[in-house]
C-alpha positions as CSV (number, residue, x, y, z in Angstrom):
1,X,124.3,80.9,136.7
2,X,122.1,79.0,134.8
3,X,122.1,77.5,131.1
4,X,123.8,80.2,128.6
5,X,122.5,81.1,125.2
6,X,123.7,83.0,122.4
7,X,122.4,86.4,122.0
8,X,121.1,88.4,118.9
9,X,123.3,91.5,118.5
10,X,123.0,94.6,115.7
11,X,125.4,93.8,112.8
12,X,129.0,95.4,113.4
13,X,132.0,95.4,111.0
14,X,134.2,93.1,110.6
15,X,137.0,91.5,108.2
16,X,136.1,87.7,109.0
17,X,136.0,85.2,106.1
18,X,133.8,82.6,106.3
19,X,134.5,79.2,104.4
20,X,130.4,79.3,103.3
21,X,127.8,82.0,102.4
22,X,124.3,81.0,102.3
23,X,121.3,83.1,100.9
24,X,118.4,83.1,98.8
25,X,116.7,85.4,96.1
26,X,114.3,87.2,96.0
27,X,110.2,86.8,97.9
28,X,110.9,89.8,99.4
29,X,112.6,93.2,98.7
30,X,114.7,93.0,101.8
31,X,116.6,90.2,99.9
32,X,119.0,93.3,97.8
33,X,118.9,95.4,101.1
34,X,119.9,92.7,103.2
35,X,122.7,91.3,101.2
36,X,124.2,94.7,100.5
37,X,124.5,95.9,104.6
38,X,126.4,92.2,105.1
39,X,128.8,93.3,102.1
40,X,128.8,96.4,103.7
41,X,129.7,95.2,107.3
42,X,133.1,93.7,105.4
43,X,131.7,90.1,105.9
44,X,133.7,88.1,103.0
45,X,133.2,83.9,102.2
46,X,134.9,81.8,100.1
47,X,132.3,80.3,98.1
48,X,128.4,81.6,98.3
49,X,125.9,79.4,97.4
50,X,122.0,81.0,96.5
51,X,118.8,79.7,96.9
52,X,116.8,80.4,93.6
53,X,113.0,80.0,93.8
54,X,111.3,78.7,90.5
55,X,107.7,80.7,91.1
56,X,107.0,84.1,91.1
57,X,110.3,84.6,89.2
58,X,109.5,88.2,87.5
59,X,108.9,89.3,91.6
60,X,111.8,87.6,92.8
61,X,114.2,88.3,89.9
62,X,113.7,91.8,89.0
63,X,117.1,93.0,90.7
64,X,119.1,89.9,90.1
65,X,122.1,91.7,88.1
66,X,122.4,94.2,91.3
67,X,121.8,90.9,92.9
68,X,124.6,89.4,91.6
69,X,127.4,92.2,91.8
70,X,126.6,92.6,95.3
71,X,127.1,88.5,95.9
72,X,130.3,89.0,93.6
73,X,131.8,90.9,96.0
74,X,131.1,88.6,99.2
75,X,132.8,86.1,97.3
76,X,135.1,85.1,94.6
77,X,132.8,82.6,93.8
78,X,129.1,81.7,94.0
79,X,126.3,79.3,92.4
80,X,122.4,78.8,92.2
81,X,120.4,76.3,93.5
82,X,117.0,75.8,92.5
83,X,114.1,75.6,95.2
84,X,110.9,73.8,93.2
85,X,108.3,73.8,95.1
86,X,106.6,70.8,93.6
87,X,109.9,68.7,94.4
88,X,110.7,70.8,97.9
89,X,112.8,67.5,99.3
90,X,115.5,68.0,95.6
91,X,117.0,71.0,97.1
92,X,119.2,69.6,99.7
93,X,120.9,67.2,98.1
94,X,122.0,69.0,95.2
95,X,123.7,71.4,98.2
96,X,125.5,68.9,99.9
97,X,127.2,67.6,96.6
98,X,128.0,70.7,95.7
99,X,129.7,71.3,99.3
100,X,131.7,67.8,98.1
101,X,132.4,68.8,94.9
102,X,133.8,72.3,95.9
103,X,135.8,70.4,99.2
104,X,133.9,73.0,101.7
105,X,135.2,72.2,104.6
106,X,132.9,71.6,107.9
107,X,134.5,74.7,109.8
108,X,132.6,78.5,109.3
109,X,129.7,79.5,107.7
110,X,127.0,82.3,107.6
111,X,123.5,81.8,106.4
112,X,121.2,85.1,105.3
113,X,118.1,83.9,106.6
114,X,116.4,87.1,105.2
115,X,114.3,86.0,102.5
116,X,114.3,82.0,102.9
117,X,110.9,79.9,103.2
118,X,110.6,78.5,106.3
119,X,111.3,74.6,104.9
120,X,114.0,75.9,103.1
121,X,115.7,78.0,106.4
122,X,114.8,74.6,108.7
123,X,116.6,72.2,106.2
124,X,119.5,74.5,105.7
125,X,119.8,75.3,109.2
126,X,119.6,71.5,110.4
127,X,122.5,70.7,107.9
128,X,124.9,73.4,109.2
129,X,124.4,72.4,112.2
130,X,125.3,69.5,112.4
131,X,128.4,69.6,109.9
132,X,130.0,73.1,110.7
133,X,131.8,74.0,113.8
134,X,130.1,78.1,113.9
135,X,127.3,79.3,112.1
136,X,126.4,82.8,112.0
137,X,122.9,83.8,111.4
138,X,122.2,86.4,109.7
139,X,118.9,88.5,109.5
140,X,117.0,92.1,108.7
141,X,113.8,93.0,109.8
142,X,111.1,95.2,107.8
143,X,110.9,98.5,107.8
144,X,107.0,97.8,108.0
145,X,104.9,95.2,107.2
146,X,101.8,95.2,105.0
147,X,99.4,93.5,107.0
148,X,96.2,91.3,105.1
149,X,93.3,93.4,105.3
150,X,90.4,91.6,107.7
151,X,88.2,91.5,105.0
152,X,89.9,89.7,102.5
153,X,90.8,86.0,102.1
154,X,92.1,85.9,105.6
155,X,88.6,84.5,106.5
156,X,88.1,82.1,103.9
157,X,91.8,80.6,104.8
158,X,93.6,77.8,103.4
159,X,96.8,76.1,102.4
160,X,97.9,73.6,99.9
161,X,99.2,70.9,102.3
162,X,100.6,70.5,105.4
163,X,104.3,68.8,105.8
164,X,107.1,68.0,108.3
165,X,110.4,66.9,107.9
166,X,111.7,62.9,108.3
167,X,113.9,63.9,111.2
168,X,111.2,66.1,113.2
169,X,108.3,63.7,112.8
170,X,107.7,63.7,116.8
171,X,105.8,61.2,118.6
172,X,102.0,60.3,117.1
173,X,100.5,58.5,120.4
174,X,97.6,56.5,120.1
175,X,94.7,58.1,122.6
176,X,96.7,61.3,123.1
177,X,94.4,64.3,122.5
178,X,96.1,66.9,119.8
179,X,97.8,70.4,120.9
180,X,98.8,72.8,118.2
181,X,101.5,75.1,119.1
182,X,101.5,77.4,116.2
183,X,104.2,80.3,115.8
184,X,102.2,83.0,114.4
185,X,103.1,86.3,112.0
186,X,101.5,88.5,109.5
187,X,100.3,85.7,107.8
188,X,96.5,85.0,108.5
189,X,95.7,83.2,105.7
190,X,98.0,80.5,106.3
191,X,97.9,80.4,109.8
192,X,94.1,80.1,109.3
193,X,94.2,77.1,106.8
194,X,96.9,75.6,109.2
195,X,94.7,75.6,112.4
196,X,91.4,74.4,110.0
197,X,93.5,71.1,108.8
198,X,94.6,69.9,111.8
199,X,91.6,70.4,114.6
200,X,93.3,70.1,117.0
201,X,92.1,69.5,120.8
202,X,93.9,72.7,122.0
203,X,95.9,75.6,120.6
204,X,98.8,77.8,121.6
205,X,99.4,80.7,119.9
206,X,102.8,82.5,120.3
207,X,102.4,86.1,118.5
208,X,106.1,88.2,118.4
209,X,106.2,92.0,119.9
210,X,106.7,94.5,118.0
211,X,110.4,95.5,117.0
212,X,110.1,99.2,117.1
213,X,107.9,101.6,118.6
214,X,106.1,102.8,115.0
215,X,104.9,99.1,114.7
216,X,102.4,99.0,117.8
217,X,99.9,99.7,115.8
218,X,100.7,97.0,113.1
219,X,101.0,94.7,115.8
220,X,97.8,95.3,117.9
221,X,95.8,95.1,114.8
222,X,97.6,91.6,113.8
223,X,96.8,89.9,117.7
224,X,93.6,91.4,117.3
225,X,93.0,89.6,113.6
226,X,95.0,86.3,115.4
227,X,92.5,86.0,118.3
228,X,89.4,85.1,116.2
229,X,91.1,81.8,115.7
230,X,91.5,81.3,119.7
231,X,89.0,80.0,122.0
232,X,88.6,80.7,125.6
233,X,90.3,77.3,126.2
234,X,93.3,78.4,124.0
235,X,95.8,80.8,124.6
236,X,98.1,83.4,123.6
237,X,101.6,84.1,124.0
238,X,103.6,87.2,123.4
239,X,107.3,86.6,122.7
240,X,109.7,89.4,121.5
241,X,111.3,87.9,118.1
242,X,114.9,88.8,119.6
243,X,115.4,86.4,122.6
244,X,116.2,83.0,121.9
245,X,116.4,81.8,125.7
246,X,112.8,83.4,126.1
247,X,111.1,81.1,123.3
248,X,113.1,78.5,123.9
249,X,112.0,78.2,127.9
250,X,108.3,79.1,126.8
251,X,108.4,75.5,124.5
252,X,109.8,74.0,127.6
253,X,107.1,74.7,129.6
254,X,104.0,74.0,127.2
255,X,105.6,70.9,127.0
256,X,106.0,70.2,130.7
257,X,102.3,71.0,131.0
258,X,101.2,69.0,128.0
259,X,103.1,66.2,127.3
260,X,101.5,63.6,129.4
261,X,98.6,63.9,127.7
262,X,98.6,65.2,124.4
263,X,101.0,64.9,121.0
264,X,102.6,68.1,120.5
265,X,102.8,69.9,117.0
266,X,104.9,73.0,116.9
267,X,103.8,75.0,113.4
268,X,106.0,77.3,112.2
269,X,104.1,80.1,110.4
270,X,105.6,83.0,111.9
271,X,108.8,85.0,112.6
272,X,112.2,83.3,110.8
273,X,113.9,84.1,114.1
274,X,111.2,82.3,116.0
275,X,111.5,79.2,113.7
276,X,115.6,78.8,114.5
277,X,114.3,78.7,118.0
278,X,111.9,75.8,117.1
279,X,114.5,74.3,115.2
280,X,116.7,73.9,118.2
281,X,114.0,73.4,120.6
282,X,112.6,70.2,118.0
283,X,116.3,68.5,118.1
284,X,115.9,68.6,121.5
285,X,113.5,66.7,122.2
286,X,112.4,64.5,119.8
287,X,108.8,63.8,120.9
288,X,107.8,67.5,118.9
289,X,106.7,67.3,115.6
290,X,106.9,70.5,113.2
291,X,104.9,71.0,111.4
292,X,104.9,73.0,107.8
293,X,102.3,74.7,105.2
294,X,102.2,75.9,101.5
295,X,100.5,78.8,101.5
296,X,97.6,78.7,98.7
297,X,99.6,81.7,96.7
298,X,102.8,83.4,98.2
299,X,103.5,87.2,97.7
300,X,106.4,88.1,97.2
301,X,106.4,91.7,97.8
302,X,104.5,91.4,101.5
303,X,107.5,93.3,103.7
304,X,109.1,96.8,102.7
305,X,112.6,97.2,101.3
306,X,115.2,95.9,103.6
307,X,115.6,99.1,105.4
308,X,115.3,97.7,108.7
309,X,118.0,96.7,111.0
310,X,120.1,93.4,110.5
311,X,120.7,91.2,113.5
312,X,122.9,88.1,114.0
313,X,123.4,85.2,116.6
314,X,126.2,82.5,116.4
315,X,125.5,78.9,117.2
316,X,128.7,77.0,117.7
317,X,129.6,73.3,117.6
318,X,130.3,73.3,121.3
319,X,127.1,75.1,122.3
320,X,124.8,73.1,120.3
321,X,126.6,70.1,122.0
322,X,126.4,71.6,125.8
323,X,122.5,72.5,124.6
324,X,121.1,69.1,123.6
325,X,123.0,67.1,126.3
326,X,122.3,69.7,129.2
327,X,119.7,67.7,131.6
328,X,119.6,70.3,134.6
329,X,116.1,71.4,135.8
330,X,116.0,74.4,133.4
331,X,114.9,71.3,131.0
332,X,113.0,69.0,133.4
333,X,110.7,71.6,135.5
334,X,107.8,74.1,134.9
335,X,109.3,77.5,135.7
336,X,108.0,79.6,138.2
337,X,106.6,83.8,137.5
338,X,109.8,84.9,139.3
339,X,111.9,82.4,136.8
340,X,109.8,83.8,134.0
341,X,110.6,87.5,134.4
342,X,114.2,87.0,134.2
């Protein structure tokens, strides 16, 4: 039978109430679209808690009262946290006492990963995890996406620093050579400034598939503008965005090839569905470091309206559990092309 995991399904109605609603405004126009096809599926919390970024706040805030009534609606109750950049690490514990201060319990919730950062999404993420017993993801695709032209700043590439987090600092071997794995998305400019830091030795690239047919073109043109950075050492990978168990086994196997011999940095510049993978792939094992960037400028207004379709997975207590404990040979050895097309 094999190892079991959760599977992304289309968003269907329902009238479950969650104890927790997580989601963040604005840095993308999705953000309103998103939150109002979750109010519309009948999804209804007790208490909503939103991410509020302090840049680019004319972009992010222009449709904050509509914002607002829809969040209204999900829940009785709701209240802002502030995401400053400058002082990233803040964030998290001003959540967690206002989890104690409001007595949410440890049992439901459902995070909006929509319009997060990725450091934002991975320390959220991380915390429900481990302190509530089902969390439902939640998240809706672009209608399109408005790729960086070639000829632009995608050439001259950079970012303002390069991060991890204290609990996914991997292993840092002395005399190992580097591998980059780098999760990659419409984002060449970061990805760019990310691969010129770090040097590394070697670098895998794993690019998603497009979602819908009227994105092949979007998509060819963004692997074409990706390859540049990839020598004939390096390689590619193509990954749908939509199947957790077929991420999760590719990690498993660069890191069967790899580990003996080089320290393994996962970067996480691409697809928010790709980076819950990494997330559960990084607790896992412990000898992966992720690794994170700050773009040199972020816009806001890089994806369409969220007119594309919402998805969402659940992650429970007992699956996580069976997940980081299972030792069976799904974990241990390289799969085979048969394994691999399954």
């Amino acid at each position: 039978m094999g190892f079991k995991y959760p599977k992304f399904e289309k968003l269907s109605n329902t009238d479950k109430l969650y104890d927790l609603y997580i989601c963040a405004l604005g840095f993308e126009d999705r953000s309103l679209g998103s939150n109002n096809k979750i109010l519309k599926s009948g999804i209804q919390a007790k208490y909503s808690i939103i991410l509020q970024y302090t840049t680019n706040k004319k972009d992010n805030e222009e449709n904050k009262s509509d914002f607002e009534r829809i969040i209204g609606k999900i829940s009785n109750d709701f209240c802002y946290i502030k995401y400053d950049f400058s002082k990233r690490n803040q964030f998290g514990e001003r959540l967690v006492n206002i989890l104690h201060k409001k007595h949410i319990s440890g049992n439901s919730a459902i995070i909006n990963i929509t319009s997060f950062t990725t450091h934002a999404l991975l320390w959220i993420l991380n915390y429900l995890l481990d302190n509530f017993n089902e969390i439902k993801i939640v998240y809706t695709s672009p209608k399109r996406y408005n790729l960086q032209s070639e000829n632009d700043r995608s050439f001259a590439a950079g970012v303002k620093d390069i991060f991890t987090i204290p609990e996914f600092i991997g292993a840092n071997l002395p005399g190992y050579m580097t591998l980059l794995v780098i999760l990659l998305g419409y984002d060449l400019i970061r990805a760019r400034g990310v691969m010129t830091q770090i040097q590394p030795s070697k670098k895998i690239g794993i690019i998603p598939k497009p979602t819908t047919p009227n994105m092949n073109n979007e998509f060819q043109k963004n692997n074409a503008a990706h390859s540049i950075s990839f020598s004939h050492n390096d390689k590619l990978i193509k990954l749908t965005i939509f199947d957790l168990k077929s991420l999760i086994k590719s990690l498993i196997d660069v890191r069967l090839d790899h580990v003996e011999n080089y320290n393994i940095l996962l970067a996480l510049n691409g697809s928010k569905l790709h980076a819950v993978a990494a997330l559960l792939f990084a607790k896992k094992f412990h000898d992966i470091q992720l690794i994170l960037s700050t773009p040199l400028e972020y816009f806001p207004k890089s994806y369409s309206e969220g007119t594309g379709d919402t998805y969402t997975i659940t992650i429970t207590k007992d699956w996580l559990i069976r997940f980081l404990h299972e030792k069976s040979h799904i974990f241990t050895q390289r799969l085979d092309p048969i394994d691999k097309q399954n």
